[in-house]
N, C-alpha and C positions, 0 to 999 in steps of 0.2 A: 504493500500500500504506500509508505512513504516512497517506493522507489518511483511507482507511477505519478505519485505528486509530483515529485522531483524533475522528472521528465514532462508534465502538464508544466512547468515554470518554467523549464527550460527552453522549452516552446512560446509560451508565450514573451521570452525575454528576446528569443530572436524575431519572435515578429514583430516587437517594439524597435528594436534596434533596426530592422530592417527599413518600418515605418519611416525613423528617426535619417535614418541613410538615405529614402528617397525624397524625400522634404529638404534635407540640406543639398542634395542634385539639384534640385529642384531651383530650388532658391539660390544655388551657385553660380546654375546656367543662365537665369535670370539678371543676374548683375550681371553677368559676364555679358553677357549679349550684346550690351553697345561695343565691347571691347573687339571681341568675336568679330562684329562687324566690319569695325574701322580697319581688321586684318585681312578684308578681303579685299581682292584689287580694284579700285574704281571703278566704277559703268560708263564712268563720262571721262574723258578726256580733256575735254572744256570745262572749266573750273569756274567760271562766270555765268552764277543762277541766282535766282531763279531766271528762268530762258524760256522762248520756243523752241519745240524741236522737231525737227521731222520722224516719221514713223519709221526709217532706215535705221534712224538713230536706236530706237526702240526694239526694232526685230529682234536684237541677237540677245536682249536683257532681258526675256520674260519668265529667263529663270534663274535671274542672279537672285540672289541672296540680301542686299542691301538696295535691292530695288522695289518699294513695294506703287502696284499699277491700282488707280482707282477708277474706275466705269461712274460717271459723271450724266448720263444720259437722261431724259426726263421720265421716260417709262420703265419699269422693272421688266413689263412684260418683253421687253427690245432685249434687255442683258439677260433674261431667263430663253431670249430664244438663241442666244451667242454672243458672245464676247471676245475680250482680246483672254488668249490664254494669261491665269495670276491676277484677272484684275477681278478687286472688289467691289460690290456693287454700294456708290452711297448715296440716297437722294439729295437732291438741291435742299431740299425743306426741311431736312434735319440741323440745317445752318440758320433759320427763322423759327426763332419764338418771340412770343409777346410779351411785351416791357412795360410796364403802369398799362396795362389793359391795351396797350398798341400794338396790332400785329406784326409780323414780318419783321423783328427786330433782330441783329444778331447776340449771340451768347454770350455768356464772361468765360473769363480764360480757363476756370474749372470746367464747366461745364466740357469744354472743346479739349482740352487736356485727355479726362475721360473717353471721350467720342474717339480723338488717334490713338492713344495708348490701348484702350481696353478692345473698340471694335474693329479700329481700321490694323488695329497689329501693329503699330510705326514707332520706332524707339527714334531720336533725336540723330544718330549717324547717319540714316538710312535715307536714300532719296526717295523723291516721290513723284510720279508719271499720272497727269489725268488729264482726261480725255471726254470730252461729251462729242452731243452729235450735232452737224453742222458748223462747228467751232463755236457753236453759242458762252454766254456765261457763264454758263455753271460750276464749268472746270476753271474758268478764272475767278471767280467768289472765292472757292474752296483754295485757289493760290494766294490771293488776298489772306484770309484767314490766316494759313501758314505762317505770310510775310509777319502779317502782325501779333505772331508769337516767334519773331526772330528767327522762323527753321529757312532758312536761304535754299535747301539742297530741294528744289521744285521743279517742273518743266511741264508746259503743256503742249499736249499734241497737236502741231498745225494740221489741218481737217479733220482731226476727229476719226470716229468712226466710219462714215463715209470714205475719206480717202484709206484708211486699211484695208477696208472690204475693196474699194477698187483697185488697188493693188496685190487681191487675190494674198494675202498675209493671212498669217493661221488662227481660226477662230476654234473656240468650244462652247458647250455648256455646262464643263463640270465647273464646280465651284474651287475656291482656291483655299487648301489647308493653311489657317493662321492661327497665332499664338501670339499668346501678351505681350504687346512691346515697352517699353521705359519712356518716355516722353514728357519732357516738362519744357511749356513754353516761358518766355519771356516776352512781354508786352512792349510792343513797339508803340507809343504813344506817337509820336511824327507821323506816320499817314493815315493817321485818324482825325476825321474834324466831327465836331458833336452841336447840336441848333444854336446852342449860345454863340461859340466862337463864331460860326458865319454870320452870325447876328452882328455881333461887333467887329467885325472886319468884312461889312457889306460894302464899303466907302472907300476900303484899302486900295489904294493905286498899284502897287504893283499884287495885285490878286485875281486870278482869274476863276468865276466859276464853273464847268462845264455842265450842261445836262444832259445825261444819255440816251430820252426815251426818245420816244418817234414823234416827228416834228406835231402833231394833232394833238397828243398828251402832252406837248409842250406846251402849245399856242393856248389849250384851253378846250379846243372843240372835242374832244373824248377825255375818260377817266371815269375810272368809278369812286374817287377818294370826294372825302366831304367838299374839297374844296377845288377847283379845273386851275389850270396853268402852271407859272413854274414860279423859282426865287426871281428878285429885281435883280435884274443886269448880269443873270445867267446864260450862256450862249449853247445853242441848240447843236447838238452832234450826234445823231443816231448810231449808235454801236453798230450797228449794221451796215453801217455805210466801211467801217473798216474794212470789211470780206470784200472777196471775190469771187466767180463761179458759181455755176448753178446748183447741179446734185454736191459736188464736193466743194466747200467753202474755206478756202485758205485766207489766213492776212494778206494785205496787199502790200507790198514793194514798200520798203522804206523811204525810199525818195516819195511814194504816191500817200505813204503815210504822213510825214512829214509835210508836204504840200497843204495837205487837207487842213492839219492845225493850225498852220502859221496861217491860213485867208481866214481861220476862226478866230484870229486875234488872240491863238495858244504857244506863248514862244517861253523856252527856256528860262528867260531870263524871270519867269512869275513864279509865282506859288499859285497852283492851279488845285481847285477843289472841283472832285467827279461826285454827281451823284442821280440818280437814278428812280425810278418809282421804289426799286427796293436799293440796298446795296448790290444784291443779286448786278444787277446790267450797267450800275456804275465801274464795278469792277474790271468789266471788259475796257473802258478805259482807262480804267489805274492802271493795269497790265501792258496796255500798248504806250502808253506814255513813258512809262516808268523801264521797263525791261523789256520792251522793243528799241526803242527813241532815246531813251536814257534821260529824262527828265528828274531834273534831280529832288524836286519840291513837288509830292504830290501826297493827297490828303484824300481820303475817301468819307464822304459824309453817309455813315453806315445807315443814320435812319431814316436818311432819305426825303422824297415826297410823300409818303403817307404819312412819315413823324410830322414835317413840316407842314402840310394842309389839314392837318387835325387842329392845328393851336391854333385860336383865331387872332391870339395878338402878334402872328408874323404876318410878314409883307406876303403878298401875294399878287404876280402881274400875269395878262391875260393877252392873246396874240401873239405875231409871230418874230415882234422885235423882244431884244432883253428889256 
């Protein structure tokens, strides 16, 4: 009897211990993992990101290790019917929630902490490839985001989905094995602007405002927000006037980029505030400004036109001038 006690303890002393042994793996490989990382050989050779990148660029990394791909596209049921192989799928609207009862507002830096480390997998070494469809916003919101928890190591894909699929590049629909990554941002306060400060630097001479939606939601003749038109002495630039091409929508030419700002009365030498009905499509110009064009002062007003046409003691102008 005592021998078989004996033997019951000894049993259960190695399953404690074994326990004890796979929790400190555990937990070992988990610190380790930035380190891990930083030992594996770069995916990019160009060292100046966040960037555009082409999908050449992209082919041969879908299954490094320090690369993680996110599917940016507006429908799940698109990435549930094929995708870039490795890439996770994360909605636009997981980046808006609502602030003092205002919609469409982005999140604090926990909240988004959470969201890269725990669902998207992303530890702070590792870069990050996203990609929606059409080259729309999306994938530049979610770079925005990034910027403004200081993760620089970003790129998004010039056409998107469309141009991988036209270039017969390899898709699937299984889904991508991940695991908890380490990530902690730092807040980048510089291209962030918030209603106050546009408030007091409505009059700023060297300031420029931009507004991204479509010349109609500028002017005032559409919208569904309490209030139609844009800020005083904001200048109208459709995001979509950036692209080109019909099925597959790439950025246009630098030279045809640059043109377009400076007749907008958008030159280097300002502090230019982008913003948008959401942050969502201001973003598409913070992106082409900043890490296309290389504008060195730019501010994204994250809560936009519905923050701003909800308060009725901001200015509000109507038509097609600023």
């Amino acid at each position: 009897m005592q021998i078989e006690n004996r033997k019951l303890k000894i049993k259960k002393t190695e399953k404690l211990a074994l326990a004890l042994l796979t929790g400190c793996i555990l937990s070992f490989s988990i610190f380790l993992l930035p380190t891990l990382l930083d030992a594996q050989p770069a995916p990019f050779k160009e060292k100046n990101f966040p960037r555009l990148i082409e999908t050449s660029e992209l082919a041969p990394l879908l299954n490094h290790a320090s690369v993680r791909i996110i599917d940016m596209r507006s429908s799940l049921s698109d990435y549930l019917k094929g995708h870039i192989p490795n890439s996770v799928y994360l909605p636009v609207e997981t980046l808006h929630v609502p602030r003092y009862g205002i919609p469409a507002q982005s999140p604090d830096r926990s909240f988004l902490e959470e969201l890269i480390r725990d669902h998207l997998g992303i530890s702070n070494p590792m870069w990050v490839v996203l990609y929606s469809e059409r080259s729309n916003p999306n994938a530049t919101f979610l770079a925005w985001t990034f910027d403004h928890l200081s993760h620089k190591k970003v790129a998004v894909v010039n056409g998107g989905w469309e141009k991988w699929v036209a270039e017969k590049l390899p898709t699937t629909q299984r889904y991508p094995s991940l695991s908890l990554g380490k990530f902690f941002g730092k807040v980048t306060p510089m291209n962030l602007a918030e209603k106050k400060w546009i408030l007091d630097h409505l009059s700023s001479k060297g300031l420029v405002i931009v507004d991204a939606r479509s010349p109609k939601q500028y002017s005032g003749e559409e919208g569904e927000e309490i209030r139609r038109g844009h800020i005083p002495g904001a200048k109208n630039l459709f995001w979509e006037t950036l692209l080109e091409g019909d099925e597959v929508r790439v950025w246009r030419k630098r030279e045809d980029l640059e043109k377009l700002f400076t007749e907008s009365g958008v030159t280097k030498d300002k502090e230019v505030i982008v913003y948008g009905r959401t942050g969502r499509d201001a973003s598409h110009l913070y992106f082409t400004l900043k890490y296309i064009l290389g504008f060195p002062n730019i501010r994204l007003y994250r809560g936009s036109w519905i923050e701003w046409s909800a308060d009725p003691n901001l200015p509000v102008k109507t038509g097609a001038d600023p």
